[in-house]
Structure formats: structure tokens, C-alpha cells
N, C-alpha and C positions, 0 to 999 in steps of 0.2 A: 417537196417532200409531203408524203402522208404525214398529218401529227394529230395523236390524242392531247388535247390542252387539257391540265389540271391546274383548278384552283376553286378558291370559294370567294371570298370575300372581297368588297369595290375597287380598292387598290391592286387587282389580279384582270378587271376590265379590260383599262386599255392596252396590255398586251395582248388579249384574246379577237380587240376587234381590229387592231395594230395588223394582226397574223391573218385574221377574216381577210380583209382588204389588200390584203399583202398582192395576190395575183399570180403569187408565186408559191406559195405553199396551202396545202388542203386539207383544215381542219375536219375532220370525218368524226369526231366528236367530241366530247366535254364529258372531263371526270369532277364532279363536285359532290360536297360534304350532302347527306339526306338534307330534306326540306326541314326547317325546323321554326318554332317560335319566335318571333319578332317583331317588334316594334308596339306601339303603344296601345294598340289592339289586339295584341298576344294572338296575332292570327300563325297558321303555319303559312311558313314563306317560300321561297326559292329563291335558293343564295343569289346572289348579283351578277355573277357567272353563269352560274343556269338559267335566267332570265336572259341574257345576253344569247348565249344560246338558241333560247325559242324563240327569240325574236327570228335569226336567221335561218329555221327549220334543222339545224345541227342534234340528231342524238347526247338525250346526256343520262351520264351512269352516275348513282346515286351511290355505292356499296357502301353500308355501314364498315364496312372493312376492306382495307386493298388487297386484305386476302382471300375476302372470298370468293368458293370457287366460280359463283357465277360469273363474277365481273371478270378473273381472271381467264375464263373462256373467253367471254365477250372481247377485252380487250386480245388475246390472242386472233380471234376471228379477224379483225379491224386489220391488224396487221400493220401497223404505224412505224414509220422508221424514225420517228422522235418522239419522244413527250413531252413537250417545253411544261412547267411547271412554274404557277405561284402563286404563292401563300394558299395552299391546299388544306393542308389541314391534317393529314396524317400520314403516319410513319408506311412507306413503301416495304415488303418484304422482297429478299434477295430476286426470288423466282418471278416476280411480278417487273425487277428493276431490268431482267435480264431479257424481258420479251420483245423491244423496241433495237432494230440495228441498232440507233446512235445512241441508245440509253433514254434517260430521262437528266433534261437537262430545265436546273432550277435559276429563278430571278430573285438575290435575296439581296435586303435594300441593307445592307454593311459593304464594306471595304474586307472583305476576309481576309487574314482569322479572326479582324476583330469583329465581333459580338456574334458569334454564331448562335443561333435559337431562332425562337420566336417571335420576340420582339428587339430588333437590334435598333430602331430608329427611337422607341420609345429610352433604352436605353445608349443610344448616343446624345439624347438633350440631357438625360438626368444627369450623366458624366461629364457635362460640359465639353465634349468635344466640340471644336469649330469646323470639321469636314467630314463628312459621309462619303456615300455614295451607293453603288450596286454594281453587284458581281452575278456575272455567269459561270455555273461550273457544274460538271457530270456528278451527280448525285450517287454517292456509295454508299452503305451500310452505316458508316459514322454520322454523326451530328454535326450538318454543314460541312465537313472534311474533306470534301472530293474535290479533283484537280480542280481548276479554272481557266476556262476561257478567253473570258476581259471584265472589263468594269469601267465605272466613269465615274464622277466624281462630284459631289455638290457642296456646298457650303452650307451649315447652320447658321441662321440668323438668329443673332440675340432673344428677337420675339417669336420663335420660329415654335408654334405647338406641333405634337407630333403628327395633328390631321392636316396642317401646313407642308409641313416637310414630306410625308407619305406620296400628298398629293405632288410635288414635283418630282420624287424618285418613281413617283408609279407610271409618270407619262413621260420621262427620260429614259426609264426602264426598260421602256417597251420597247425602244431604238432598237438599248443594245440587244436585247433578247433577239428582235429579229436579225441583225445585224448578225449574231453570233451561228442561227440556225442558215444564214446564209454561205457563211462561213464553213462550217459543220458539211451542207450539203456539197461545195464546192471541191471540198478537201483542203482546205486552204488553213483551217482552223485546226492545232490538237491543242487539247490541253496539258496546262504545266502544273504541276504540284504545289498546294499551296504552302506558305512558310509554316516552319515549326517555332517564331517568334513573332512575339505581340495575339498572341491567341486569348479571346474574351469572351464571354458566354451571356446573353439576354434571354432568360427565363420567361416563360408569361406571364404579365401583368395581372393580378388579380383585383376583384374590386376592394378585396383589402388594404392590398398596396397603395392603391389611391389616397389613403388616408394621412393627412396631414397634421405633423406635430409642429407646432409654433415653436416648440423646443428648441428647433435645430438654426443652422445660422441661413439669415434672409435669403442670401441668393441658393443655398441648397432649396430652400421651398422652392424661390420662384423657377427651377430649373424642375425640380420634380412635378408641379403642377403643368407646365409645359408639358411635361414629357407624357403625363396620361391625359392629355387634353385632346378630344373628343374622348376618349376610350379608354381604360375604366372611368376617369373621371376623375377629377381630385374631390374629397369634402371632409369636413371637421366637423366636431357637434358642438354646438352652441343650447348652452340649458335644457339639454340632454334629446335637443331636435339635430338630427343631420341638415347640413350644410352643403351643397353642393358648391365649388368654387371654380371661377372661372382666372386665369391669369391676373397674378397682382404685380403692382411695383416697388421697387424697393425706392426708399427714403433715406434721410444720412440720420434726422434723429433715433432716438431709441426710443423703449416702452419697456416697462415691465412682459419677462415673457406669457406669451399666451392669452392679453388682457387688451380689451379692444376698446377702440377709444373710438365716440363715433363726432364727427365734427364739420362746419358747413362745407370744408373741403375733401370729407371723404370721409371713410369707414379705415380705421388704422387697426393694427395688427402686433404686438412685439415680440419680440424673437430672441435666438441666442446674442446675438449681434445687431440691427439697426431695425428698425420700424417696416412692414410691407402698407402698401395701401392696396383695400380688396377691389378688385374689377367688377365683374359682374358675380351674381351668387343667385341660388337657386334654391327656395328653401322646397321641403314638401308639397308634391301637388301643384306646383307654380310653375310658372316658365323664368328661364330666364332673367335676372333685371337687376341693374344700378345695386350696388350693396348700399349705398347712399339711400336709397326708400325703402328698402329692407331694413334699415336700420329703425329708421323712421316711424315703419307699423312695428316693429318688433316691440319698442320700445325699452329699450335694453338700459338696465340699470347700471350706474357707473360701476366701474370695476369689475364688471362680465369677463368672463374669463369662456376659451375654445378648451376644449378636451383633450 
């Protein structure tokens, strides 16, 4: 098949170069988010997609909007009879959905209906779910709502951060995603309607969200801090500096909540319910490192108390 690939972001790669290699279908070009702002040089960038992209001399369309009328000539021109899709980045209108024979068909890393949105992996660790996975299915006007084609399925590990788990749904993803446009081409594939039970919604993570209260009980943290690890990031203030944190453990003692105990076995933490011990922490302008020598230089007076 002809297919315009949309996506932006690194977890969207390896089904784009999955489909490049494929042999069997002909990426003719790449719909990804404008260039924008990133990384620790606040240079302008090109998403991870559109790099991938010019590596292989593929066309790629940037539209600030999927409506506009440029791209949607452009894309009409192309003539694509699929749009595989993932993690794009913005909302498709009717007339744009309707240009591709087979549609536009998305890669979204949940088991749907549950957590349809934006971030369903970040929110399948905060909820403690024990299995994921991802689903193919023909993109319609609703939010994630449209039939589906298949899915597979993967397991959460206890220490599993969401840049952990991403990375394994994003390179099993790809299978099925090709698997599915194989499918799709063949006629072999229709889609079935998804259930009207167990329907869940995962919002976007903001860097607010990240923000951890020692209030709550140990394993809610250490599940939340999981869940935006790489991205937003968990962190706390500590005598009124932000705190970046990386994965902690829980412990069976307790602590007063919110009040950190620093000790030659770690940096302790206490909560509604038992003790965390902190992992790595990252104060301002630092990289990285041990909360054990953070503690250290900090030189934190007893009874410090997190925000």
C-alpha cells in the first residue's frame, strides 16, 4: 500500500522504520508535529520522526494544523490508501480522516477502552495495573473510540518506569501495526467495535502532575513517580528548591509524614503509611546522582520537612 505515516515523538520510530523496511508497503511520506524547541540547548529541532524521515529522503509535512488547507491538498495529491498513525500529536478533522481508502489507522499503547487519551501507559503504572498492551483500530471522530483491529499484550513490572514500559510497547507495537496494515491490505482484516465496558481515560501528564506529596500512602508515590519517569518527571521542594526524583523504595518502618531522615543507609522519606527510601534525585542545575550525597552537600537539618 501507499501510506502517509503520522507521528512525532521516539516511541512512534520504530513503527515508521518497522514500515520503511517492510518491502511491502511505500511510505511516500511523513506527517509530523512543526519543528520546535528542545533539549538542553533550546535549539529548534525536528521531531524523532522527521529525522527518521530524512534520513531516508521521505517528504515530510509539518502543518501547524491538520486542517490546513495546504497540507490537506498535499495530502490529497499523495493519494495514500492508509495512514498508519502514532503518537501524532493532533486531533484529525472529519474531511482530512476521510481522504485515505482504508482510513487512518492509529497504534495506541492501552488494551481499549481502557485509558483512551494521551497518556495511557503513564496512567496504567499510576493505577497499578499489572497488564497493558496496544491496540490497532480505525480512527473516528471520538476520542480513541473507533473499531479495532487487534492488540497484544504486555505485562507491567513492578519497577517498570513509563520510559521502561514505552520502550517495549513501542517495539512490539510495531509488529502489530504492520501485521494489521497487512491484514487491512489483504482484506483479511475488518474491524470490530470496541466494548461499551471498562472504558478509562489518561489525560496529559502535565509538569504539575509530576509533583509529589509525601502525604499520600508509600506505594501510591512509588507508583506515581514510576508512572512520569522520564516524562514530566516526578519532584518535590525541599526548603523551598525543587527536587527532581528518580524512583524510590518502600520500606516497612514508618516516619513522620513528609520529614526526611538522612542516614548512612540512605536518604528516608515518610508518608501516609511506611517510609520510601529516595533513589537518585536531581537538585537544580545538576545532573543526576545518589540522594545519599545530595543529602550530604545539602546538609539538611533534622526534621526537614518536603513540601
Amino acid at each position: 500500500m501507499r501510506i502517509v505515516f503520522a507521528g512525532t515523538p521516539e516511541p512512534a520510530v520504530p513503527s515508521l522504520r518497522r514500515l520503511i523496511d517492510s518491502g511491502r508497503h511505500e511510505v511516500v511520506a511523513v506527517v509530523t508535529r512543526p519543528d520546535a524547541v528542545a533539549g538542553r540547548g533550546r535549539k529548534i529541532m525536528r521531531s524523532p520522526v522527521g529525522q527518521v524521515a530524512d534520513e531516508h529522503g521521505i517528504p515530510v509535512l509539518t502543518p501547524a494544523k491538520p486542517s490546513d488547507p495546504e497540507f490537506v491538498a498535499a495530502l490529497t495529491e499523495l493519494a495514500p490508501d492508509c495512514c498508519p498513525v502514532v503518537a501524532y500529536g493532533a486531533l484529525l478533522p472529519q474531511h482530512v480522516l476521510d481522504i485515505p481508502k482504508h482510513g487512518w489507522i492509529n497504534l495506541h499503547f492501552s488494551l481499549l477502552p481502557a485509558w483512551r487519551g494521551a497518556a495511557p501507559v503513564q496512567a496504567a503504572i499510576a493505577a497499578g495495573d499489572e497488564m497493558t498492551g496496544a491496540t490497532t483500530f480505525l480512527i473516528e471522530a471520538g476520542l480513541d473510540t473507533g473499531p479495532m483491529y487487534g492488540l497484544m499484550t504486555e505485562p507491567i513490572n513492578r519497577t517498570d518506569t513509563a520510559g521502561d514500559l514505552l520502550g517495549r510497547l513501542a517495539e512490539a507495537g510495531a509488529v502489530l501495526l504492520e501485521k494489521t496494515l497487512d491484514g487491512v491490505e489483504d482484506g483479511e482484516l475488518r474491524a470490530v467495535p470496541q466494548s461499551h465496558d471498562g472504558v478509562s481515560y489518561a489525560p496529559k501528564v502535565t509538569v504539575e502532575g509530576g509533583r509529589i506529596s509525601f502525604g499520600m500512602p508509600a506505594l501510591q508515590i512509588q507508583r506515581h513517580i514510576r508512572a512520569v519517569t522520564p516524562a514530566p518527571g516526578a519532584w518535590t521542594e525541599v526548603n523551598g528548591i525543587r527536587l527532581k526524583l528518580g524512583p524510590v523504595e518502600m520500606v516497612e518502618e514508618t516516619l513522620p509524614e513528609h520529614e526526611i531522615e538522612v542516614r548512612k543507609s540512605g536518604v528516608y522519606v515518610g508518608t501516609s503509611t511506611t517510609a520510601v527510601r529516595l533513589g537518585q534525585v536531581q537538585p537544580p542545575g545538576k545532573k543526576m546522582m545518589n540522594a545519599l550525597d545530595w543529602a550530604r552537600g545539602a546538609r539538611l537539618a533534622p526534621g526537614t520537612v518536603t513540601a
